[in-house]
N, C-alpha and C positions, 0 to 999 in steps of 0.2 A: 680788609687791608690787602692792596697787591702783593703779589708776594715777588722779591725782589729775585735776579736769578745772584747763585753762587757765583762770584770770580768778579764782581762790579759791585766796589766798594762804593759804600753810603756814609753817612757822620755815624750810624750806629750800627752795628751786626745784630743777628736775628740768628735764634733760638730752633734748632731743630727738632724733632721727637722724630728720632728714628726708632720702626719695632725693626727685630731682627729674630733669627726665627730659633722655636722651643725645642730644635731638636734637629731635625732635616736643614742642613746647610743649604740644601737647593731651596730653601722657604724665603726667599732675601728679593725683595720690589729689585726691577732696574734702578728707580729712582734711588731707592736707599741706596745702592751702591755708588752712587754717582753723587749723592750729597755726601758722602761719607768721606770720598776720594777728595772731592773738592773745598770743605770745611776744612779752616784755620786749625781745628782744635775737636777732639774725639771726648768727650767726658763719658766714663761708663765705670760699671760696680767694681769689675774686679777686670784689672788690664792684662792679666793670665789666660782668661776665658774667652774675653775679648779679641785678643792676641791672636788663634786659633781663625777666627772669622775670617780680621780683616788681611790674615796672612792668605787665607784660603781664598779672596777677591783681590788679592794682591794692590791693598789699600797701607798706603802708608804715613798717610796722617798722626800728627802726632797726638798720644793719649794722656789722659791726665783720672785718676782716680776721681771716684763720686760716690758715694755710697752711705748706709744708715751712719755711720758714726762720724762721720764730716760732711754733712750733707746743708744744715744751714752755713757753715763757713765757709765752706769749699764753694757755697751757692755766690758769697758776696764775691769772690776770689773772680772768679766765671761769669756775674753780671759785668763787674768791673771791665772784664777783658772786651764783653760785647759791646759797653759803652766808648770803647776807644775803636771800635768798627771790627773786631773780628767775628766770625760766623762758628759758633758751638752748635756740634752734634750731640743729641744726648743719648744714649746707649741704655740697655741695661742687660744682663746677662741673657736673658731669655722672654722674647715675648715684647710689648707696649710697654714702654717707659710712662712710668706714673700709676699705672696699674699694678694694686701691693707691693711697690715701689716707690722708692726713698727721691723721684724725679718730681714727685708734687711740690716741693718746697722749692726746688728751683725755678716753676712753673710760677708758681705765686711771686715769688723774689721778682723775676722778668715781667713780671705783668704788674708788678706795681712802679716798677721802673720805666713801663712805657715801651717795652725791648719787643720787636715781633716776633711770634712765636709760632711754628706750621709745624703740622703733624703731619708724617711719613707713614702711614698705616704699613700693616703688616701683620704677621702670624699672631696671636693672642692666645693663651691656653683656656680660658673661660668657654669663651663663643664657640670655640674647633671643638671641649668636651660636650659644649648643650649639645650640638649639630649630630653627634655621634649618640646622644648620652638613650635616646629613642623616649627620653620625656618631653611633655607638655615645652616646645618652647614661643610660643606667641605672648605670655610675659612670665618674668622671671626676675631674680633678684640678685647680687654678685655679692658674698659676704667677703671673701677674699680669706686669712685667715682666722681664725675666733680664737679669743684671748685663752693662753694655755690655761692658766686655771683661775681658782677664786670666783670672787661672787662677780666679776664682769663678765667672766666665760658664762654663768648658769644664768645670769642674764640675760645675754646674747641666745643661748637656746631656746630660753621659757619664751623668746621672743618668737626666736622660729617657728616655735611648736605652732602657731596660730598663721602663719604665713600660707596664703594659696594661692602663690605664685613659685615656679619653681625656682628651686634654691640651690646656689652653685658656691663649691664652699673649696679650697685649698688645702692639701693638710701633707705634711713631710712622713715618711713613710714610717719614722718611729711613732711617730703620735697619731697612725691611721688607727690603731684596735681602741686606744684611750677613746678617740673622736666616734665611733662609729658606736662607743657602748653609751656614752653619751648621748648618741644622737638615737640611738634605740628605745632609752630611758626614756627621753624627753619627749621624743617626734612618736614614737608608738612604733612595735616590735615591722608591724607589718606596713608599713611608709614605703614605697617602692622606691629605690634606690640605684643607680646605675655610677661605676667605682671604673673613671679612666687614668691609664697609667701609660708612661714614657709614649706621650702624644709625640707624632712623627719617625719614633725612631725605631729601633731594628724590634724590639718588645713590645709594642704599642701591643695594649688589649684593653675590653669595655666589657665589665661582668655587669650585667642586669637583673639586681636579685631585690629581695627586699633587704631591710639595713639586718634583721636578725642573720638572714642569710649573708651576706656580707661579711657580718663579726663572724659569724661561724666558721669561715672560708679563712679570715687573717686571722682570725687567731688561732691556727694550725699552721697558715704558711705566710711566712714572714714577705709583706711585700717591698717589694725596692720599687726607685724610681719615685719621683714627682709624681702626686695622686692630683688629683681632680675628683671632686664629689658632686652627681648631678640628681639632687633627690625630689620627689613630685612633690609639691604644695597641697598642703591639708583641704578635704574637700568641707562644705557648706558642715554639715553636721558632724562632724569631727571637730569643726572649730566650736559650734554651741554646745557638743557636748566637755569640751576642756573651759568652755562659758562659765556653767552648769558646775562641773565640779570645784571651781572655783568659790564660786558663791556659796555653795555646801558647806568650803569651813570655815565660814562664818554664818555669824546667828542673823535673822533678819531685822532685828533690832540694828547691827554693827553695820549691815550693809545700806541700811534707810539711811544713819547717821552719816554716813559715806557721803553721800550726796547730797543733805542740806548741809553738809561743813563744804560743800563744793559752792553754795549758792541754790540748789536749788527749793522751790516753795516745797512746803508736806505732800500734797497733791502732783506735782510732779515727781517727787522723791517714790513717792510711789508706786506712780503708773511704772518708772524706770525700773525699782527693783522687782514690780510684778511681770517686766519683758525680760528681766536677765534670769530670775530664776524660773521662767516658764509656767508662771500660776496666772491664776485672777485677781485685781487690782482689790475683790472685796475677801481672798483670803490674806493679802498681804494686811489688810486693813484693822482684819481681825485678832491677827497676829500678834499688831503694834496695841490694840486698845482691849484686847483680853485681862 
């Protein structure tokens, strides 16, 4: 889709993603300042924080709230405007809009609407901590937050624990020691770990320890500021040994049955639980007909 320029109205307006930056006000595209100015209409999280930016680009567009708690209504509110031809910016306090941000929904809303939709790239906290984080980054995973607690958080861990890719994770400074004993628990004391904090700004720093060292560090000194968590992906044997202990509590009886309740024949059921537990197809064999 061409993308049409701001100020040459069409039958419908188009959807912008502007990032804006996590900290360093000089972190802001020419372009974003100049869709920002020229845009009908500013939608962003909190028009307080916002306020600050576009006073400091001396952008005076007018703004309108968007955020978690009005974010499907406020979205039909905001198509609606772009079906009558005005052009919305979409904002978000810090960083890429839609990225563990409440701008996915409006993203979807517009794009089933048919509404064109152009990304303004910009500062990201994700990418800026891998770059810094001095881990593996040629692939990697973005969890963004993990559910505070309950059985979808220790889900989301037990997940990680097998992940070997590295893993980039978000977390708000009161719930850095909870996440980091968690993720000691789960990932293994010595998982090397790299803990970025107030990316761009006057405190910006990157401790490189493993996650024991880490907990050890906060839970003596209280950290502030937006964290970023960039930890290394578990390597080849580390994931068949959490394989391995997996299959340990249970009997090989339980873990055969596993597998022909999945479909598979006796003979395949086999061979599979003699590659998951690391044996021979004729001790598994023995096993089941003892």
């Amino acid at each position: 889709m061409r993308q049409p320029r701001i100020g040459t109205k069409t039958m419908a307006g188009v959807l912008y993603l502007c990032a804006t930056p996590i900290g360093n006000l000089e972190d802001m595209t020419f372009r974003a300042v100049r869709i920002l100015g020229e845009a009908d209409l500013i939608a962003c999280e909190d028009t307080r924080t916002s306020r600050r930016l576009l006073d400091h680009y001396d952008i005076h567009t007018p703004v309108t709230s968007y955020h978690e708690h009005n974010k499907w209504e406020k979205a039909e509110v905001l198509i609606e405007k772009m079906l009558q031809g005005a052009n919305v910016a979409l904002i978000t306090d810090a960083g890429m809009p839609c990225i563990s941000d409440p701008g996915e929904a409006i993203v979807k809303k517009a794009a089933e609407a048919g509404i064109g939709i152009f990304v303004v790239p910009g500062a990201t906290a994700s990418v800026s901590a891998l770059a810094v984080s001095g881990q593996e980054t040629g692939r990697f995973v973005f969890e963004g937050f993990l559910p505070s607690s309950g059985k979808e958080r220790k889900d989301r861990l037990a997940a990680l624990a097998g992940e070997d890719r590295t893993i980039i994770l978000y977390e708000a400074p009161h719930r850095l020691v909870k996440t980091l004993r968690d993720l000691s628990d789960t990932l293994g004391r010595d998982r090397r770990a790299s803990l970025v904090r107030e990316l761009t700004k006057k405190h910006e720093s990157v401790v490189r320890d493993d996650l024991s060292g880490l907990l050890a560090l906060y839970d003596e000194n209280d950290p502030k500021g937006e964290c970023v968590l960039v930890i290394s992906g578990a390597g080849r044997e580390e994931i068949l040994q959490k394989e391995r202990e997996k299959w340990e509590n249970i009997s090989v009886e339980e873990h055969f049955a596993s597998y022909t309740a999945a479909g598979l024949d006796r003979k395949e059921a086999m061979k599979q639980v003699a590659k998951d537990r690391g044996v021979s197809k004729r001790e598994i064999y023995n096993c089941l007909n003892s």
